[in-house]
C-alpha angles and dihedrals in degrees: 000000000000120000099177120098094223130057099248097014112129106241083201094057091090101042122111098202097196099050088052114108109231133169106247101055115112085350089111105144094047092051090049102043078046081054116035104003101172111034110106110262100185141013107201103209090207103049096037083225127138115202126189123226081250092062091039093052082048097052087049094055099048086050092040086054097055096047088055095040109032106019094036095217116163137195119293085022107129125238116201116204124194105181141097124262100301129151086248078064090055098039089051082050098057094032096062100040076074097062118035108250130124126246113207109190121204134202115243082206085070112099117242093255085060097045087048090051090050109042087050089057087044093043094195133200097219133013111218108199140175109243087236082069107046095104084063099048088039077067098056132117096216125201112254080240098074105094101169132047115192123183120204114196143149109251107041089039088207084155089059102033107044104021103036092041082065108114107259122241149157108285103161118125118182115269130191119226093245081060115122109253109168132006100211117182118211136172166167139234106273114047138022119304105269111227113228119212106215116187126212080250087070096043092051092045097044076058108064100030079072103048089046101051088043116247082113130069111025096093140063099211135020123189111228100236096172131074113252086232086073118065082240097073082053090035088064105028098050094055096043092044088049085049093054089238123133131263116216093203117202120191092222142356100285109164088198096057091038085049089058101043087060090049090049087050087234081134136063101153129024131163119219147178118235095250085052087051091049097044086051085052084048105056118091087237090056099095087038105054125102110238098170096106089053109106107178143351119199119187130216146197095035143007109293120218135263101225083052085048094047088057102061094027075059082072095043099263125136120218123197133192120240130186125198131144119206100240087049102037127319078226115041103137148030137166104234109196109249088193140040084238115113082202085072087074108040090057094054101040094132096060132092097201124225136318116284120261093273101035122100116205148183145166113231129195106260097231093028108033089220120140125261132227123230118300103024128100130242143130114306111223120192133200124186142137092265095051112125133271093235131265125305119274092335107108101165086057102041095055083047075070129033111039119219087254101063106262124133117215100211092183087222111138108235142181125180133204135230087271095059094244111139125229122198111214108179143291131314092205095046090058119118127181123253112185089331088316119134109219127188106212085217099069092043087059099036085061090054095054097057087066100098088235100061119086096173138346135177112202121197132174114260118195106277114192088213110031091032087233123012121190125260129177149183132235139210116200127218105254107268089021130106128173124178129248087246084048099053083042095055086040092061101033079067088055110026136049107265096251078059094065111096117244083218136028119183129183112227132185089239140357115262108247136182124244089259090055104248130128112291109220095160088068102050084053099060083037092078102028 
């Protein structure tokens, strides 16, 4: 059969496949029960309870039925989600990836004037919560859009007696790939979290980036280490659910249970942060636990140690740096071990690798643009297929951003080697000016926690009269571990040029952090004013 007009015209030419709706598309849990129904999709570590992708396409579609029904949502209607990682997150996930609306996720760690900020600019329909959180929800100024509450807890089960007694059905609708799957807000220090918008284009290609550079499918079962407010929680359980592999789902970070699940061999792959690795050495369980069903850990957010790496390479797993934001990914790069030697990596611990099989990358000049050659610094800029569709309602940022041809502009300072391997080495937009010297915070801190004492810092610029702004930090110290101010000094003059030393080093309990979870420099800052 011939649909073209003309004899020798391609009927495709005019066809955008991304803006096509197709059936599969968010439709996630029904492709994969069609697929692999019974397989188990999720352990859920608090429960105890295994569920297969059959009973998790059926609890989507009994959510997904009474969004559409009861609540009368509709595609491209926003959903907003205050909870911790539990199945109901998930459920709410897959159900609607059926349906077309978009689930924005929000940290319970945000203050109430930033939730308010940020559910006026989502305007949602309906606000799901955790009953732990419903103080905080009781202070908020909500939308007059929002036009359903719904509480999930733990005692009353209204998630499980009302929501999943709803007669299942087919809800799918076709979706096309440009179509908007998650609003996800991120954020720095100085001004209001931006909003992302993520389409289910960037989390299927995200996908299969992963699979196809390699960090995917050689497990049967990868514990979810990141929050689902974060891209990261997404970033790990869409690929492992399009793989057919199972999710162990935890509510929270808990190094005991995590502990357990590795003793009870529930987990072969898991990605971390440090601080995640140091709380596990910590723990009294740590030198107890059985890690030989542990493949593989990759860490995230920043370079992880080597004393931290020694300790589980000591055990015979490799760890291996990876690299993502969530406007240019959320997966770009991964080290990918070129040996067998656990020594490769130890060597190159620094580095993030390089970019993933569909992911195009360069390193620019910060004032030119132009691009640099290897071993000089300069801003890494990403273009892929999964890279963002810009921040809500915030045009002028977003084009700061992302060009018209595609690049990212991360604003991560990078340098790569002869070998092609890429370094971080801080942020464009943290550097302050010493003398006329420029600093990036990152290395300064990075320095620091290569002393054995040190478990974390954060370093930031205070006003200096001489040097216009000198460098201070914060530590952290390993539990049972102390070093002096005139030691960790002594520690990063070896290792840094002299304007790099902070004037003033302070142990502190914990590292000030943002809502959104990210380093908090302007309180350090503040700190030492």
């Amino acid at each position: 059969m011939n649909f073209s007009s003309n004899p020798g015209e391609n009927p495709m030419g005019s066809i955008q496949y991304d803006d096509l709706p197709m059936n599969w598309v968010g439709n996630w849990a029904g492709r994969r029960a069609a697929l692999t129904p019974n397989r188990t999709a999720l352990y859920d570590s608090f429960t105890r309870k295994s569920y297969s992708f059959q009973d998790m396409n059926e609890r989507a579609c009994r959510v997904g039925a009474y969004l559409l029904d009861t609540l009368g949502l509709e595609k491209g209607d926003v959903l907003a989600l205050i909870c911790r990682n539990r199945i109901e997150s998930i459920d709410l996930y897959l159900a609607c990836g059926k349906l077309g609306i978009i689930l924005a996720p929000l940290s319970q760690r945000l203050k109430r004037p930033e939730l308010d900020d940020l559910l006026a600019r989502l305007k949602p329909r309906a606000l799901v919560y955790e009953g732990q959180f419903a103080e905080l929800v009781s202070t908020l100024s909500l939308p007059m859009s929002v036009q359903a509450q719904i509480v999930i807890d733990d005692e009353r089960m209204l998630f499980d007696n009302i929501i999943l007694k709803t007669e299942p059905r087919d809800v799918n609708i076709p979706l096309a790939l440009n179509d908007i799957c998650l609003y996800v807000h991120t954020g720095g220090t100085t001004a209001v979290p931006k909003i992302c918008i993520i389409s289910h284009r960037q989390m299927v290609w995200n996908s299969v980036d992963l699979v196809a550079t390699g960090t995917v499918g050689a497990c049967n079962n990868v514990l979810i280490t990141f929050p689902f407010f974060h891209i990261g929680g997404w970033n790990t359980f869409t690929p492992l659910f399009h793989a057919g592999i199972t999710s162990v789902l935890l509510r929270e970070f808990n190094a005991g249970l995590i502990l357990d699940l590795i003793d009870e061999k529930r987990v072969e792959n898991f990605g971390a942060v440090e601080a995640m690795l140091q709380f596990l050495i910590a723990h009294p369980k740590f030198t107890q636990t059985d890690f030989s069903n542990v493949k593989a850990i990759t860490t995230a957010a920043a370079p992880c140690s080597k004393s931290v790496m020694e300790t589980f390479m000591a055990k015979g797993i490799p760890i291996s740096q990876t690299y993502g934001m969530t406007e240019a990914g959320p997966s770009n790069f991964a080290y990918i071990a070129r040996t067998d030697s656990l020594e490769e990596l130890l060597t190159n611990s620094n580095s993030i690798g390089t970019s993933m099989f569909h992911c195009d990358a360069k390193i620019v000049d910060q004032d030119t643009g132009e691009v640099l050659s290897f071993g000089n610094v300069g801003v890494l800029c990403l273009r892929s297929p999964h890279n963002f569709d810009g921040y809500l309602g915030d045009p002028a940022r977003s084009e700061k951003v992302l060009s018209p041809d595609g690049w990212i502009y991360t604003g991560d300072l990078a340098i790569q080697d002869q070998d092609g391997l890429i370094s971080i080495k801080g942020r464009a937009d943290n550097m302050f000016i010493s003398g006329g010297e420029n600093i990036s915070p990152e290395e300064i801190e990075q320095t620091l926690m290569k002393h054995a004492a040190v478990a974390g810092a954060i370093c930031a610029g205070i006003p200096d009269n001489k040097w216009g702004q000198s460098p201070v930090a914060l530590v952290v110290f390993h539990v049972g571990k102390m070093a002096s101010d005139e030691d960790l000094k002594a520690h990063c003059r070896q290792n840094l040029a002299d304007y790099k030393v902070p004037k003033y080093i302070q142990p502190v309990a914990e590292l000030p952090l943002t809502g959104a979870g990210k380093l908090n420099r302007n309180a350090v800052a503040a700190i030492f004013a």
